[in-house]
C-alpha atoms as one frame of an Amber mdcrd trajectory, in Angstrom:
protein
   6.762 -68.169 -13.932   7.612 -68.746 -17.519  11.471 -68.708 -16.196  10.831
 -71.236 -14.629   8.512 -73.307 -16.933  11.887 -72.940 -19.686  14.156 -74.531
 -17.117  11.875 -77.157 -16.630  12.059 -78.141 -20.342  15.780 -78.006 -20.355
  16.864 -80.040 -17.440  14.427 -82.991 -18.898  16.078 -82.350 -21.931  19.723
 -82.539 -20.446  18.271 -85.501 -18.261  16.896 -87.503 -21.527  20.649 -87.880
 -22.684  22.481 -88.610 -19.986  20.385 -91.147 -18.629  21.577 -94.654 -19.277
  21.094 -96.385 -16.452  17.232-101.326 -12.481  13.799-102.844 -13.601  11.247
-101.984 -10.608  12.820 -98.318  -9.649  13.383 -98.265  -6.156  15.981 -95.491
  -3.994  16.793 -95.180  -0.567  17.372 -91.554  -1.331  13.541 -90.672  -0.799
  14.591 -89.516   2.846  15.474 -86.336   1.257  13.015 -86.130  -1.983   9.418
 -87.502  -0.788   8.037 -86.292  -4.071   9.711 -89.455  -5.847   7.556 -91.881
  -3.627   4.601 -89.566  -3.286   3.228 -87.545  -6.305   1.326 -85.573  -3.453
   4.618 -84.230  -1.486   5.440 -82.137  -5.332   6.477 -78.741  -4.784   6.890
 -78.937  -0.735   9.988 -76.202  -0.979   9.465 -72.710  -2.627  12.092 -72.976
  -5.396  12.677 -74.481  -8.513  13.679 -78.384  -6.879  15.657 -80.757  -8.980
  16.687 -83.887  -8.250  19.228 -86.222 -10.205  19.253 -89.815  -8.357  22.173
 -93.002  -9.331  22.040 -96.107  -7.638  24.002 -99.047  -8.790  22.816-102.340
  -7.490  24.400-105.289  -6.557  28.006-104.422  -7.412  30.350-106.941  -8.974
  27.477-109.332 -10.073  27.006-108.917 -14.112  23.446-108.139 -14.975  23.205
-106.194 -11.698  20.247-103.489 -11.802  21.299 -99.425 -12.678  19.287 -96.704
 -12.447  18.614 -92.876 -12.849  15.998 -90.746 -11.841  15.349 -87.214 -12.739
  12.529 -85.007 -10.745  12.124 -80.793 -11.409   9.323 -80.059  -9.545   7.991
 -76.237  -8.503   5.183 -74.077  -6.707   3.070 -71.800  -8.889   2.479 -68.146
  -8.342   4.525 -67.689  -5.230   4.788 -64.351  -4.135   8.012 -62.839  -3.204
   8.037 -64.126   0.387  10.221 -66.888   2.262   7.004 -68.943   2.896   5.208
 -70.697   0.791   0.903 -69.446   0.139  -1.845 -71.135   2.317  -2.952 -72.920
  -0.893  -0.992 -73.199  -3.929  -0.671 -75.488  -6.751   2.869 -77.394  -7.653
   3.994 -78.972 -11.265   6.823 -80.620 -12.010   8.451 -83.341 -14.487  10.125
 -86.778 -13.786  11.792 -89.203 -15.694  13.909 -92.685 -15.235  15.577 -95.375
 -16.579  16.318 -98.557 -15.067  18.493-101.746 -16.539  18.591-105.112 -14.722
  19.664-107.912 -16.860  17.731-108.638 -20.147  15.212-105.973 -19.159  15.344
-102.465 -19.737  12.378 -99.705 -18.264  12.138 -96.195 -19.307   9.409 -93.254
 -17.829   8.349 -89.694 -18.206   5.655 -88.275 -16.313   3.874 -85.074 -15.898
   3.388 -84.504 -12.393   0.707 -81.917 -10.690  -0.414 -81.495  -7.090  -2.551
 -79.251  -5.106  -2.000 -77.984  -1.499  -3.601 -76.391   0.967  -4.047 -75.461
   4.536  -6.020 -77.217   7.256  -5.435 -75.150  10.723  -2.395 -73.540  11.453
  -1.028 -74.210  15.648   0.904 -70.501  15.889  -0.437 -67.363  13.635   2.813
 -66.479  14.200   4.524 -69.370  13.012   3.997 -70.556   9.521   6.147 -73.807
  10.045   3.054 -75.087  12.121   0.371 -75.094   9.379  -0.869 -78.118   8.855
  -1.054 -78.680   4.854  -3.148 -81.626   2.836  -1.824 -82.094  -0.688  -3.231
 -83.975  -3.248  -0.912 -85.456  -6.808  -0.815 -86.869  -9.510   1.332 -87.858
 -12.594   0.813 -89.373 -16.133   2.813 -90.183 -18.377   4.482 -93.001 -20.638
   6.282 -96.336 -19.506   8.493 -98.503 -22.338   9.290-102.010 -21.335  12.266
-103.762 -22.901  13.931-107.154 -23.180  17.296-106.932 -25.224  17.729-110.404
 -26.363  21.659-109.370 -27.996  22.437-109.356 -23.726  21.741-113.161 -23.616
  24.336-115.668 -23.490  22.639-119.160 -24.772  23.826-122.630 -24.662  21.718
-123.024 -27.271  22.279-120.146 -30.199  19.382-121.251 -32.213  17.082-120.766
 -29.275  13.678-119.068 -30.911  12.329-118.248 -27.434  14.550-115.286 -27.310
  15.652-114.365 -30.013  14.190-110.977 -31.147  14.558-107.517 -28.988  10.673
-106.715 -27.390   9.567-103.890 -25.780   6.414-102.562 -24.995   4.746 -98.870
 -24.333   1.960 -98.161 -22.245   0.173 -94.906 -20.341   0.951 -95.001 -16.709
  -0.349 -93.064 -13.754  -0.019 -92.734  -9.976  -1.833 -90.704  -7.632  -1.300
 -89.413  -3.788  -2.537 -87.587  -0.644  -0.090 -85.803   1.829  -0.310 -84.405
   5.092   2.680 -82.497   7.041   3.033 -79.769   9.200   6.456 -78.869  11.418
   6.088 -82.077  14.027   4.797 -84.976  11.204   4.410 -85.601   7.738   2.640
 -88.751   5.766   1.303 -90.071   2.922  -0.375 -92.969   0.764  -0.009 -93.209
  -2.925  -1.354 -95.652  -5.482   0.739 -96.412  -8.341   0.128 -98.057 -11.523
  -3.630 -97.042 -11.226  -4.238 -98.647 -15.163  -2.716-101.985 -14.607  -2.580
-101.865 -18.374  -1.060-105.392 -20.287   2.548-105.101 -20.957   2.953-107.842
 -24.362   6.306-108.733 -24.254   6.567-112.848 -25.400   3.679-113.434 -23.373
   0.706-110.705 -21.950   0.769-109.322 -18.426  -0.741-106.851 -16.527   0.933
-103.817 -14.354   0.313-104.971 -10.879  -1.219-102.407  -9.101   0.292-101.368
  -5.474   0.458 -98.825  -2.568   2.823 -97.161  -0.125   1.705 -95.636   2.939
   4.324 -93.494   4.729   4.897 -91.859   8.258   6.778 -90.056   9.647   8.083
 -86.884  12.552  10.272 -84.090  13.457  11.739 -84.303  16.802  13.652 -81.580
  17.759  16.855 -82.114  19.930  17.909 -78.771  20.080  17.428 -75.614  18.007
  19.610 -76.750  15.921  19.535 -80.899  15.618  16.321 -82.418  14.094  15.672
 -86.490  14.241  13.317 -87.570  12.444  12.263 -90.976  12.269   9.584 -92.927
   9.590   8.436 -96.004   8.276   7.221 -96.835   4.554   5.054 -99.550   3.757
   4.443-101.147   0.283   1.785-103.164  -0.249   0.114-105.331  -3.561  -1.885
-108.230  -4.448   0.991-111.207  -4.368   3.639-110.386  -2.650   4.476-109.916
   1.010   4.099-106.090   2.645   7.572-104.895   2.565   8.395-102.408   4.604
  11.270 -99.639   5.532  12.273 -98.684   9.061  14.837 -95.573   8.639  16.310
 -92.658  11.288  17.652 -89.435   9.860  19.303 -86.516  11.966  20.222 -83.361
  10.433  22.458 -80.469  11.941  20.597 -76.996  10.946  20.069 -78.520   7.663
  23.898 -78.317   6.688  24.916 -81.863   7.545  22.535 -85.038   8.151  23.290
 -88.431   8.462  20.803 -91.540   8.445  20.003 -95.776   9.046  17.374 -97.237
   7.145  16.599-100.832   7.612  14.150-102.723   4.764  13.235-105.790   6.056
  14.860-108.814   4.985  16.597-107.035   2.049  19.080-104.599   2.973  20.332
-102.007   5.525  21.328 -97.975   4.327  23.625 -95.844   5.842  23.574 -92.166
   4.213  25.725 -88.868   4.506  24.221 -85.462   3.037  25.385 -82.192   3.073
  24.421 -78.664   1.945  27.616 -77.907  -0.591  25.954 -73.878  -0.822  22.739
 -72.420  -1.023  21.705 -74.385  -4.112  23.345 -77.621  -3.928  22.916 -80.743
  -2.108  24.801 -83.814  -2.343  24.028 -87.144  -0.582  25.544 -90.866  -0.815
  24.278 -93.891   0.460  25.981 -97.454   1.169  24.106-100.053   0.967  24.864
-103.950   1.959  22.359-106.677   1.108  20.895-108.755   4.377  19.261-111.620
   1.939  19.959-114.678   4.200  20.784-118.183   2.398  20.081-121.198   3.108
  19.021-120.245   7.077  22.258-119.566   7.728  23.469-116.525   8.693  25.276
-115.410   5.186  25.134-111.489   4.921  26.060-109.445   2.163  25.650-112.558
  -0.382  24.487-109.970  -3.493  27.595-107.397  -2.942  27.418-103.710  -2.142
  24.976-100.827  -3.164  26.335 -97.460  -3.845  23.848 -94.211  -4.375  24.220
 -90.725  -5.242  21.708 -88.325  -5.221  22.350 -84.242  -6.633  19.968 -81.545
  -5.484  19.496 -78.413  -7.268  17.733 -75.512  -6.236  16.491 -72.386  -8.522
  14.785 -69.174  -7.894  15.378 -70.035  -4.016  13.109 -67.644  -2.014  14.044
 -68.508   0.791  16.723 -71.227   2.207  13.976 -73.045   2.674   9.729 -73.200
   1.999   9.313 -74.106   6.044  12.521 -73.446   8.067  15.381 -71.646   7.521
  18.671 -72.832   6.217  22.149 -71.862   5.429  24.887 -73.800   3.831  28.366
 -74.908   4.694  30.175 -72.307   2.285
């Protein structure tokens, strides 16, 4: 337990200074890490789970957002057995930074959830217990505007002049449900909407995601598994995500995700060995201009995501899995 408390501390430490990297965090790459849009989904595989997330925006366009996310999350008191306890609790840290122009946003949270059983289908199969969770995480948020990043036609401009940022207490919450056939969610994030004073004061908008999603399986082997996430808030349109992943015995898996009138995915993960994941996504932007039928206007999106995996008790909290070496 305290093992794994200690490594914890040190990958946030190791994560604090490397990260240098989009204002309003957002990554395809939640296909394979639910926890980062759901504080609820924390601790869903019996192991010591990090995940280290890059995603550069937009590229070839200066100013273009960056980003890097950090997530160790774990179960508590697990015994010594390849699935995880009827009820358990989960704990885990996450941090980010995100640049996009002027503006600059930095996060650490403390992240909890708590899960337990419902029913289970099978007594003798532990995959079909059907498990409620319930997260949370709290933490800090700085907001920055680097005014040294401006390029003014007039120099003498006092509007922005001065470097601003702002820090504020931030917290999201989340309910999960999942069992070997379908998981799904719905998180609120932002719960303060506490004022942000940077030049002028504004509020944290409040919003919330629902998510759905199933296993289908092809084979005994070949798992599709289709979903949809939904974002919703006060002022804007819902946006939405419509995505389609397939995974080969957990070694390879591939997967489309379509968010509407924004962008289209494509992603590639594979299990390097027992304790190390890699994925990449490509991105293209489908922003149209105009009404005409110009694709791809804001450049290319590229995305890495690095998953590490500690104290593994078994290949996997659910099902079993292997790895290509």
């Amino acid at each position: 337990m305290m093992i794994r408390l200690l490594f914890l501390s040190f990958f946030t430490l190791v994560n604090f200074y490397f990260v240098k990297a989009q204002n309003s965090l957002y990554s395809g790459n939640y296909l394979w890490n639910y926890a980062s849009i759901n504080p609820a989904a924390l601790g869903s595989e019996n192991a010591l789970d990090i995940k280290m997330n890059y995603r550069r925006q937009w590229s070839g366009i200066e100013g273009a957002p960056n980003s890097f996310s950090f997530l160790a999350q774990s179960p508590l008191y697990q015994n010594q057995t390849e699935v995880l306890s009827p009820t358990y609790h989960a704990t885990g840290i996450e941090a980010y930074y995100n640049e996009a122009g002027l503006w600059s946003e930095t996060a650490v949270y403390a992240r909890y959830a708590y899960h337990l059983t419902l029913s289970q289908r099978d007594e003798w199969n532990a995959d079909s217990r059907l498990r409620m969770s319930f997260g949370a995480s709290f933490g800090l948020k700085t907001i920055g505007f680097d005014a040294s990043k401006a390029t003014l036609h007039n120099p003498n401009d006092a509007a922005i002049q001065n470097n601003q940022q702002s820090t504020i207490p931030d917290a999201n919450i989340g309910v999960w449900l999942r069992n070997d056939r379908f998981f799904g969610g719905f998180g609120v994030y932002q719960l303060f909407e506490n004022n942000v004073n940077i030049g002028q004061s504004n509020n944290l908008e409040r919003y919330y995601n629902l998510t759905a999603g199933g296993n289908i399986h092809l084979s005994e082997n070949i798992v599709l598994s289709p979903s949809v996430l939904m974002n919703i808030n006060k002022t804007t349109d819902i946006s939405w995500d419509m995505n389609t992943k397939i995974a080969y015995n957990d070694l390879i898996w591939t997967a489309i995700n379509y968010r509407h009138k924004r962008a289209v995915q494509t992603f590639l993960g594979t299990r390097i060995t027992s304790w190390l994941d890699i994925a990449y996504s490509y991105e293209f932007s489908t922003f149209i201009n105009n009404n005409e039928n110009n694709f791809n206007l804001l450049g290319t999106t590229n995305e890495v995501l690095l998953g590490i995996r500690l104290f593994n008790k078994s290949s996997n909290s659910d099902n079993k899995r292997n790895s290509i070496f």
